[in-house]
N, C-alpha and C positions, 0 to 999 in steps of 0.2 A: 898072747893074743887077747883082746877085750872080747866081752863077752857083747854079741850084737844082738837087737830088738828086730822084733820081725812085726810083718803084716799083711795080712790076708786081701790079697786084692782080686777083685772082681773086672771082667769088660763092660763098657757103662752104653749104654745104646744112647747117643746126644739127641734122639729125637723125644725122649722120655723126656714128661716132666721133671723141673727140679724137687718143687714144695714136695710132690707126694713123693719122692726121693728123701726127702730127708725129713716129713712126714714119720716116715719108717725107720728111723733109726739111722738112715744111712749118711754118709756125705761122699757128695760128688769131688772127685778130684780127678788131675792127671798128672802123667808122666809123662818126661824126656830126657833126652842128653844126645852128646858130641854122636857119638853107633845109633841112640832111638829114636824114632819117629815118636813127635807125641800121640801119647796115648790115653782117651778117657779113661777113668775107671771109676769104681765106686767104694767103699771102704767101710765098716762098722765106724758109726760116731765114739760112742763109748771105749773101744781100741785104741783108735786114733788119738781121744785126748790122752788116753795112758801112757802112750807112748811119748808123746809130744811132750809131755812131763817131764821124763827122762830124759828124753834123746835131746831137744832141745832143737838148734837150727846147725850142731855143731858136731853132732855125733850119727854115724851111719845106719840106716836102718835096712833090713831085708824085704824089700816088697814081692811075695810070694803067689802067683798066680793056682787056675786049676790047673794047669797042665802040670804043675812043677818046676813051673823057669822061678828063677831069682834075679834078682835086680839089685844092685848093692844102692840105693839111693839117699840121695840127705832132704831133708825140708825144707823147702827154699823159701815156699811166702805159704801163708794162710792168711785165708778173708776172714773177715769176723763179723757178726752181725752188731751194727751200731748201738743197738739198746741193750740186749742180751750179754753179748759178749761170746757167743757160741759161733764156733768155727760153722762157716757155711763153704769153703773151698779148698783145697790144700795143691800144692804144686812138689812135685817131688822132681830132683833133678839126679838120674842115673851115673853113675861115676863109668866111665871107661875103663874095663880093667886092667888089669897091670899098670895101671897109671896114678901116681900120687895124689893127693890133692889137699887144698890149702885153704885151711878154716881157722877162724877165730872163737877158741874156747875161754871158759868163764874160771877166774882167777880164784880159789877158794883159800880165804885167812885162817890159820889154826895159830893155838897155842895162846902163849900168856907172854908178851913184850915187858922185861924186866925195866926197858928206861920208861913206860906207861906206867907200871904199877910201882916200882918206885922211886921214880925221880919227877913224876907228873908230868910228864912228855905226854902230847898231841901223836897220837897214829895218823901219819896220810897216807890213804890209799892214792899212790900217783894212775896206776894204770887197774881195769877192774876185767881185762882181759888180755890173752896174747895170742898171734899168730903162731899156727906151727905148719906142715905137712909131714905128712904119713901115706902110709897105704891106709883104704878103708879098715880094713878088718885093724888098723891098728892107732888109730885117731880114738886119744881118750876123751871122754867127755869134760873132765875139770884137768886144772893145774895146782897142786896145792904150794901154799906158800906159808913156810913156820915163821909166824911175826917173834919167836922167844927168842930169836938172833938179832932179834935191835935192843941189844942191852944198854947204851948209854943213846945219849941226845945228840950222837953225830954218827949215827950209824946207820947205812941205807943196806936196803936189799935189791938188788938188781938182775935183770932178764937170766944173767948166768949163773943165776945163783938158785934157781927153778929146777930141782930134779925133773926130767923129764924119762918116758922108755927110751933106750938106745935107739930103736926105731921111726923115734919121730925127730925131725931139724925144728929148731927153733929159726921161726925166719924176720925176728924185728934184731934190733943191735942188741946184743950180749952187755950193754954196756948202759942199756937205760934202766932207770929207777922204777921199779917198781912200789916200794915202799921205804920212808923215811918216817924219822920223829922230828917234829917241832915242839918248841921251847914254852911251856906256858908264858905269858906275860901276863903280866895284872893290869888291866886298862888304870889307867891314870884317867880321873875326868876335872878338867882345867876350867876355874870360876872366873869368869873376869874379876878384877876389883873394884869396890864401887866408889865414887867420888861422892862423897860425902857433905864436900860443899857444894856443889851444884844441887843436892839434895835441899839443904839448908837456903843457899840463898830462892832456889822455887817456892820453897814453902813459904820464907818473909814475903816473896813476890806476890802469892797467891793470900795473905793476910792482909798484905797493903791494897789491895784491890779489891778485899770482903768490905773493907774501913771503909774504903771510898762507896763504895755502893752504900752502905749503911750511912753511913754520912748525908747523902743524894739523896736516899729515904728517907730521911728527917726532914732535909728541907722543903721536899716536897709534899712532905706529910703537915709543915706547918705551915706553905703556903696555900694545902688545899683548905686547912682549916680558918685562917684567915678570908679566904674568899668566903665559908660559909658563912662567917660570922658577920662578912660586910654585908651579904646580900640580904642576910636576915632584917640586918637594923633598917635598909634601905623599904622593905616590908612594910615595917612598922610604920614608918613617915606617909608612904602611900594608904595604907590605914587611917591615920591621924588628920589625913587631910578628906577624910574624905567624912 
C-alpha cells in the first residue's frame, strides 16, 4: 500500500471574504466528485503547498474534515496568482470508492546508460510520463526507468519494460518507446567553392573603369585650365586697350 498525504479541511462560509481569507494564511478551495456535492472549503496555505509538492496532480491525497469523514481525493487544478506565483484556489476532485482510477504519472531516469557513457550515444527521452489505473490507496506517485539497460546504440526501452506494483494496469501499448539512444554525428559544414575568375575578371573590370575615370579627369582638368589661361590673356587685351 503507498503511503498517502493527508489534509486538514475546514467548511468555508462563500459569503466570507476572499483577501482577508488568505490574508490569514488560508486558501479558499473546493471539493467534488461523481457521490459529492461540491463543497467549499478552506485549507492552511503552508500545508497545501507541502503537499502539492509531493502529491503532484497524480497522486491521492486524504482530505480530512472535523467531524472525521475522509475523502480520498486528487488535485485537479490550482489558480495561481499571475505576479506572485502563489496558489489562490485549489479544486479537489473525490474518487468514488471501490472504483479505479486513471492518472498520468511522472517518468523518473536512474542509472548510468553504458551506450552514453561509452560509445557517445544521445539519450532520448521519447515519453516524460505514462498512464496507469489503480485503486487510490495504490497509485504510486513516479514510475522509475533504469536508462543502464541501453548498452549499445540500438537499444530501446519500452512501456513493458516499467516495473510497475501488481496492482496498478498499465493503460498506454506495452509496446511504445519510452527511451532509446541516437548516434552522435558530427555536423559536416559545406563551403561553397569560390570562382576565382569571376573574381579576377571584376577586379580588371573595376581597374579599367578607375583608368577611364582618371583618364576623364585629366582631360577635364586640362581643359579647365586652358580655359583659365584664355580668359586671362583676353584680360590683358581689354586692359591694353584701354
Amino acid at each position: 500500500m503507498v503511503f498517502m498525504l493527508s489534509l486538514t479541511i475546514e467548511k468555508r462560509n462563500v459569503s466570507g471574504k476572499l483577501d482577508a481569507l488568505r490574508a490569514s494564511g488560508k486558501l479558499p478551495a473546493v471539493f467534488y466528485g461523481p457521490k459529492e456535492i461540491s463543497t467549499p472549503i478552506v485549507i492552511s496555505l503552508v500545508e497545501f503547498k507541502k503537499v502539492w509538492k509531493k502529491a503532484g496532480e497524480s497522486s491521492v491525497i486524504i482530505l480530512k474534515d472535523e467531524k472525521g469523514n475522509e475523502h480520498e481525493a486528487l488535485i485537479h487544478e490550482v489558480d495561481l496568482h499571475p505576479l506572485t506565483g502563489e496558489p489562490r484556489h485549489a479544486d479537489f476532485y473525490v474518487i468514488e470508492k471501490g472504483k479505479k482510477v486513471q492518472v498520468a504519472i511522472q517518468l523518473t531516469f536512474t542509472g548510468v546508460s553504458p551506450a552514453v557513457k561509452d560509445l557517445g550515444g544521445i539519450l532520448v527521452k521519447v515519453r516524460r510520463e505514462i498512464e496507469i489505473e489503480a485503486a487510490p490507496r495504490d497509485l504510486p506517485h513516479e514510475a522509475i526507468v533504469d536508462i543502464s539497460k541501453l548498452a549499445t546504440l540500438t537499444d530501446t526501452i519500452h512501456a513493458r519494460d516499467i516495473v510497475l506494483p501488481k496492482s496498478v494496469d498499465l493503460k498506454i501499448d506495452p509496446d511504445e518507446v519510452i527511451a532509446s539512444i541516437a548516434e552522435a554525428k558530427e555536423e559536416i559544414i559545406e563551403v561553397a567553392p569560390v570562382d576565382l575568375s569571376a573574381i579576377e575578371v571584376e577586379t580588371k573590370g573595376k581597374e579599367a573603369k578607375e583608368d577611364e575615370t582618371f583618364a576623364g579627369e585629366g582631360v577635364k582638368n586640362s581643359e579647365a585650365k586652358a580655359d583659365v589661361t584664355k580668359s586671362g590673356g583676353q584680360n590683358k587685351i581689354q586692359e591694353a586697350k584701354k
